[in-house]
C-alpha positions in Angstrom: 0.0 0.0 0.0 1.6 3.4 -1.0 1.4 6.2 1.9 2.1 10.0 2.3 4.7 11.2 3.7 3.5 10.4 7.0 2.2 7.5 6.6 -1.4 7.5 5.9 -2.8 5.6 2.9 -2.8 7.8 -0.2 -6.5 5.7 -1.4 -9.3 7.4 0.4 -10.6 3.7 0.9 -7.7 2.6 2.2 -7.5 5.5 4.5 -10.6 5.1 5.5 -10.0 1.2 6.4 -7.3 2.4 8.7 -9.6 4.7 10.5 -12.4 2.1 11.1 -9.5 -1.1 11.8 -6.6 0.6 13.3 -3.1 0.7 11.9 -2.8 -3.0 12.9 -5.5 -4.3 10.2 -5.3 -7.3 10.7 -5.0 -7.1 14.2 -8.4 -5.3 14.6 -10.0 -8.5 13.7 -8.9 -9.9 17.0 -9.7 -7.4 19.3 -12.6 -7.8 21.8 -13.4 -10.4 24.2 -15.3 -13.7 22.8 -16.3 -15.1 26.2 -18.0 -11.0 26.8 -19.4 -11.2 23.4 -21.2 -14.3 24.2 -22.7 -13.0 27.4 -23.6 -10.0 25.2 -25.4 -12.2 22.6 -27.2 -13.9 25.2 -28.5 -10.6 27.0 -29.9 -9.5 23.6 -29.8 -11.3 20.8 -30.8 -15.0 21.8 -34.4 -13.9 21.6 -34.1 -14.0 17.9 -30.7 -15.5 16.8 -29.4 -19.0 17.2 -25.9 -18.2 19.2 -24.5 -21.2 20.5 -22.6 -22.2 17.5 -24.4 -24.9 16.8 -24.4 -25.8 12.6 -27.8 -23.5 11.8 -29.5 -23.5 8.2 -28.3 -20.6 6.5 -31.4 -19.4 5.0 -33.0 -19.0 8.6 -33.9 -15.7 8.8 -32.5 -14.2 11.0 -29.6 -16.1 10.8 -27.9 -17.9 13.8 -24.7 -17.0 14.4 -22.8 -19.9 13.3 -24.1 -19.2 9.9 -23.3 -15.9 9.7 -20.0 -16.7 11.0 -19.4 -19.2 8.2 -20.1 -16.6 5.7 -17.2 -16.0 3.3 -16.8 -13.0 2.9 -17.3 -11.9 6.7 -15.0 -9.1 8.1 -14.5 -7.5 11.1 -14.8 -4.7 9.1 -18.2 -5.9 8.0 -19.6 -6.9 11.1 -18.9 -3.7 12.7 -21.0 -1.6 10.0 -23.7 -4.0 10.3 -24.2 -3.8 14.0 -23.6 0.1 13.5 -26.5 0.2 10.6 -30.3 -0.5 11.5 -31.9 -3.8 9.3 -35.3 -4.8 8.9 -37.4 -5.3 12.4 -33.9 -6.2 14.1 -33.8 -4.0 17.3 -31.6 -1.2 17.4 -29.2 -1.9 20.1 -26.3 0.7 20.9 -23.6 -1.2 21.9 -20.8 0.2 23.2 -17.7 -0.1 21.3 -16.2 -2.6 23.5 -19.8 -4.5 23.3 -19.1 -4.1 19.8 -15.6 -6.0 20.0 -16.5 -8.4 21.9 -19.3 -9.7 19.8 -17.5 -9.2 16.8 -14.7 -11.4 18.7 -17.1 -13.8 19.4 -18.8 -14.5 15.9 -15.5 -15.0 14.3 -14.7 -17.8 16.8 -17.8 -19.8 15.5 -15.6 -19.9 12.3 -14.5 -23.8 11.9 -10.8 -23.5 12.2 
């Protein structure tokens, strides 16, 4: 990636990418807490999603977690503008950033490894 002088990403995107990951990219998309993300998911979302992991049908709507964790083209990145955007009849919840993290964190562990 070419930068300026001092450092920043001369692409507005890719600028932009820094802003909303961090300078450590790939780094951002281990940030937060899985275990707390869980304990998030099951305060709010359980009345709706399937969370525990377990293998879901991924035409469920709304999907369970699994499934959307198996998606392939899944980010951090696009996790976090999804649970900052409002969808459908899904409630909208303002989660803290660290709320944010942590579920983040904890949807990209359902990923098979």
């Amino acid at each position: 990636m070419r930068t300026n002088p001092i450092g920043w990403p001369r692409s507005p995107i890719a600028a932009l990418a820094v802003l909303l990951l961090g300078a450590g990219g790939a780094q951002a998309q281990e940030m937060g807490d899985a275990r707390a993300g869980r304990q998030v998911a099951t305060s709010l979302c359980i009345q709706c999603h399937q969370i525990d992991g377990a293998a879901g049908d991924p035409a469920r709507v709304p999907p369970g977690f699994r499934a959307v964790a198996d998606t392939p083209s899944l980010t951090a990145l696009s996790l976090r503008v999804f649970l900052q955007t409002p969808h459908g009849e899904m409630p909208r919840y303002q989660l803290t950033p660290t709320e944010t993290d942590d579920v983040i964190a904890y949807i990209l562990s359902l990923r098979p490894r």
